[in-house]
C-alpha positions in Angstrom: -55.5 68.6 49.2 -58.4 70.8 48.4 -58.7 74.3 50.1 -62.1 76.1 50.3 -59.9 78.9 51.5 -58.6 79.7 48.0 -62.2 80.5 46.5 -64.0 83.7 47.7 -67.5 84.5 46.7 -68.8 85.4 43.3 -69.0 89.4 43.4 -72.0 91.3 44.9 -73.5 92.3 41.4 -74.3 88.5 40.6 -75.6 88.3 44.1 -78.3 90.7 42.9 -78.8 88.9 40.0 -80.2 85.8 42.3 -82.4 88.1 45.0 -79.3 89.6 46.8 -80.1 88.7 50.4 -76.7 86.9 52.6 -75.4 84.8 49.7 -73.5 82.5 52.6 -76.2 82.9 55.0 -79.1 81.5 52.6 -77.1 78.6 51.4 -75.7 77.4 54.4 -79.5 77.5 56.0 -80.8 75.4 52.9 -78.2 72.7 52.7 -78.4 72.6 56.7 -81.8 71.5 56.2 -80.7 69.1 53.6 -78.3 67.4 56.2 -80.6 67.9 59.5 -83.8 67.0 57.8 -83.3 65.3 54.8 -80.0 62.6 56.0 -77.9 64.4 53.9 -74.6 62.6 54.2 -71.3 63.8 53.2 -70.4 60.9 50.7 -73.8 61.3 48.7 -74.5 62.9 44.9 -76.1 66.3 44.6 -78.2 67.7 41.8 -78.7 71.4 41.6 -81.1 72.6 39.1 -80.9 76.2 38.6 -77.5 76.3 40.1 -77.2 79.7 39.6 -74.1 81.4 41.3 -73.2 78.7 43.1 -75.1 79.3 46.3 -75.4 75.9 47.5 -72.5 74.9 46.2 -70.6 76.9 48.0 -71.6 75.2 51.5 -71.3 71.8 50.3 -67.6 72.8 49.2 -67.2 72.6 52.8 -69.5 69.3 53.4 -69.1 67.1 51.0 -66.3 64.3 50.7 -64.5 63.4 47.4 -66.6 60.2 47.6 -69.2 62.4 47.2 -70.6 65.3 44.6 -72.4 67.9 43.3 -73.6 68.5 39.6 -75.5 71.8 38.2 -76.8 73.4 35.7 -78.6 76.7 34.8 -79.9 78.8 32.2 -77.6 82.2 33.1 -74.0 81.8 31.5 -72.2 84.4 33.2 -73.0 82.2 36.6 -72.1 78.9 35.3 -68.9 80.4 33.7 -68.0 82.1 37.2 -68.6 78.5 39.0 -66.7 76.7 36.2 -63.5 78.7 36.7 -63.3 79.5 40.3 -64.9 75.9 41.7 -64.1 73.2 39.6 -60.4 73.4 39.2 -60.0 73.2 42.8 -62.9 70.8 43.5 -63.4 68.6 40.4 -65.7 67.0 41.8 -68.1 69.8 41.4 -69.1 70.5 37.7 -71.2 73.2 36.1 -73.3 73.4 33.2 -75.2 75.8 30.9 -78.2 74.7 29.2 -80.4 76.4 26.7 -84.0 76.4 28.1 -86.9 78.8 26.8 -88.5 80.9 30.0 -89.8 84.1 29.1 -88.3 86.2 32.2 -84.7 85.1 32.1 -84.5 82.7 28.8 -86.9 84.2 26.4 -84.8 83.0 23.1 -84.5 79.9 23.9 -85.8 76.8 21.5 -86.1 74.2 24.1 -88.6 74.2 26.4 -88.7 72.8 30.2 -91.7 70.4 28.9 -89.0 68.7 26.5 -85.7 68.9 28.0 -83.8 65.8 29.0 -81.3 66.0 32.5 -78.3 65.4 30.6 -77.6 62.7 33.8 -77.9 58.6 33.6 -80.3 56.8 35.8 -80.2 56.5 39.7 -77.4 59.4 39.6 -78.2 61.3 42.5 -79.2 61.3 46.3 -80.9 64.9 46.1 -82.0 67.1 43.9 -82.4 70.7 44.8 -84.2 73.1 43.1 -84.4 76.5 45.1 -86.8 79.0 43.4 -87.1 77.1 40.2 -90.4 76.1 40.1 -91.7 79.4 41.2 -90.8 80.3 37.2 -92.8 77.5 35.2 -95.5 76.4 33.9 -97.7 73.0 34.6 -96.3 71.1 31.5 -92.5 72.2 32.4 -93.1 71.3 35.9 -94.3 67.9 34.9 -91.4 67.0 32.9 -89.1 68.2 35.4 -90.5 66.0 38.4 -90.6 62.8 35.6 -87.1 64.0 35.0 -85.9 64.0 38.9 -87.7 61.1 39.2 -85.6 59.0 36.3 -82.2 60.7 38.1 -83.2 59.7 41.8 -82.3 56.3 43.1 -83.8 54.4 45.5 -83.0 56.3 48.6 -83.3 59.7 47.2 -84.8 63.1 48.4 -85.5 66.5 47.2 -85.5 69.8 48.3 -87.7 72.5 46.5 -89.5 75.5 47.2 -93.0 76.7 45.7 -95.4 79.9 46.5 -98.4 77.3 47.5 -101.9 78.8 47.5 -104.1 77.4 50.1 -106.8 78.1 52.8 -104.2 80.3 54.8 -101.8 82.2 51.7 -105.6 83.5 50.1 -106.6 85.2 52.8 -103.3 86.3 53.6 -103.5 87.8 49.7 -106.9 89.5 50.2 -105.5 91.6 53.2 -102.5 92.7 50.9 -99.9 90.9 53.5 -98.5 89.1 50.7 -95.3 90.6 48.3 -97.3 89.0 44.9 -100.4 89.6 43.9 -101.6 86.2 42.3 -104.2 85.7 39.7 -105.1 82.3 38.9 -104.9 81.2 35.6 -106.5 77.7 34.9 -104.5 75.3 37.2 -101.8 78.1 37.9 -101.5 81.5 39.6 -99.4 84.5 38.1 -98.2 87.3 39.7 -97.9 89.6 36.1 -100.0 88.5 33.7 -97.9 90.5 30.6 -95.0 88.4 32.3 -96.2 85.2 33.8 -93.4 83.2 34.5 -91.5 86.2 36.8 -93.9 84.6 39.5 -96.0 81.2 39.5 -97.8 79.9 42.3 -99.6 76.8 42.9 -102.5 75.5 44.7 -101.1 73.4 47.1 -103.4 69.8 46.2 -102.2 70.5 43.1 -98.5 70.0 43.9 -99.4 67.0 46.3 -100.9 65.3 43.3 -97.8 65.6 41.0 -95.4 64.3 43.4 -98.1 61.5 44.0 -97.9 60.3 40.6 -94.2 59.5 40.6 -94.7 57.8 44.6 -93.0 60.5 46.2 -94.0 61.3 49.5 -94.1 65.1 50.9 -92.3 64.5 54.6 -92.2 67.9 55.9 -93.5 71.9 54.5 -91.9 74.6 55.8 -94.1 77.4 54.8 -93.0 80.8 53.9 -93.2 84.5 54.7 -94.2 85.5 50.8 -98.1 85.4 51.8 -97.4 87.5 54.9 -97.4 84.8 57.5 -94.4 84.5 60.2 -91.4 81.9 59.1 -88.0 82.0 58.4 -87.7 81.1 54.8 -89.5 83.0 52.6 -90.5 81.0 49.9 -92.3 77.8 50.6 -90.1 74.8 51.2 -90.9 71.3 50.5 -89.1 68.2 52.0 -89.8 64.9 49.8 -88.6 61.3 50.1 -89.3 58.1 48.2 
């Protein structure tokens, strides 16, 4: 029998590496939305791109059944190696992977781009994909591919769960009375918070993020907007709740 017992959490300096912040706290808020608001149910597929340190997994250890599953993958080897050893030998069901993808913050040497990489999954794999703070570090075309990409892994029934910093009416003039932690300048169809670094922070606006999820028929059921711009929430980035 599997014991969630048996694996602590990664240590406190890979926290930091992902934000710091509650590392059980966070996760167990995300995936609760998952199940409250999204029909997560315990026998389902999960996809987490940019997996990180395991800070969804870890809650789904806990909710998921061994009809059920989790795959993810992530640019930052000493996470995936940490998940790897200390999650999948007690839960094999859960499965980490490292890929090799060019972002100039955290991948910069990199050959592959986001625009070109293929989810190394099969069709109609998954029930969710998750992608928490992922999109807040690419640019249109990697974005693109990556929703085609979700798309092609989804099946019928599935949902996703991923967060953005969306510009509209309210975030810009939240940003011109300084409430807001990033100081976005837009850039053609994008907004950057350092220009000699832009993918550390991307923002959106937000018709432009309805329109790419319109392409692929998705439909946006629920925003939970976030505390970034200086407005009063509880997450802090914004998160988006999509269906088929």
């Amino acid at each position: 029998m599997r014991n969630f017992s048996n694996i602590s959490e990664p240590p406190e300096d890979l926290h930091i590496c992902f934000g710091g912040g509650n590392f059980r706290a966070i996760g167990d808020k995300m995936i609760g939305i998952c199940r409250d608001r999204l029909g997560l149910a315990p026998d389902e597929m999960v996809l987490d791109i940019g997996c990180g340190i395991g800070r969804l997994a870890f809650p789904l250890l806990e909710y998921l059944s061994e009809d059920g599953g989790y795959e993810g993958f992530d640019t930052f080897p000493v996470g995936i190696k940490w998940c790897s050893e200390n999650i999948t030998p007690e839960f094999p069901n859960f499965n980490f992977q490292l890929v090799d993808i060019f972002n100039s913050t955290y991948n910069p040497y990199a050959k592959t781009t986001a625009a070109d990489f293929v989810f190394p999954f099969e069709d109609n794999s998954f029930d969710l994909v998750m992608l928490n703070s992922v999109f807040t570090h690419m640019m249109p075309d990697d974005i693109f591919n990556y929703v085609k990409e979700i798309d092609r892994v989804l099946n019928d029934n599935g949902r996703i769960f991923v967060t953005f910093f969306l510009v509209n009416e309210e975030s810009r003039e939240l940003m011109k009375t300084g409430k807001s932690v990033h100081d976005f300048h837009k850039y053609g169809i994008f907004y950057t918070a350092d220009p000699k670094d832009p993918m550390d922070a991307v923002g959106y606006d937000e018709h432009f993020v309805r329109n790419i999820f319109d392409r692929y028929r998705f439909r946006i059921q629920d925003i939970l907007y976030g505390t970034w711009c200086g407005r009063q929430a509880k997450n802090h980035q914004d998160i988006l709740l999509i269906t088929r």
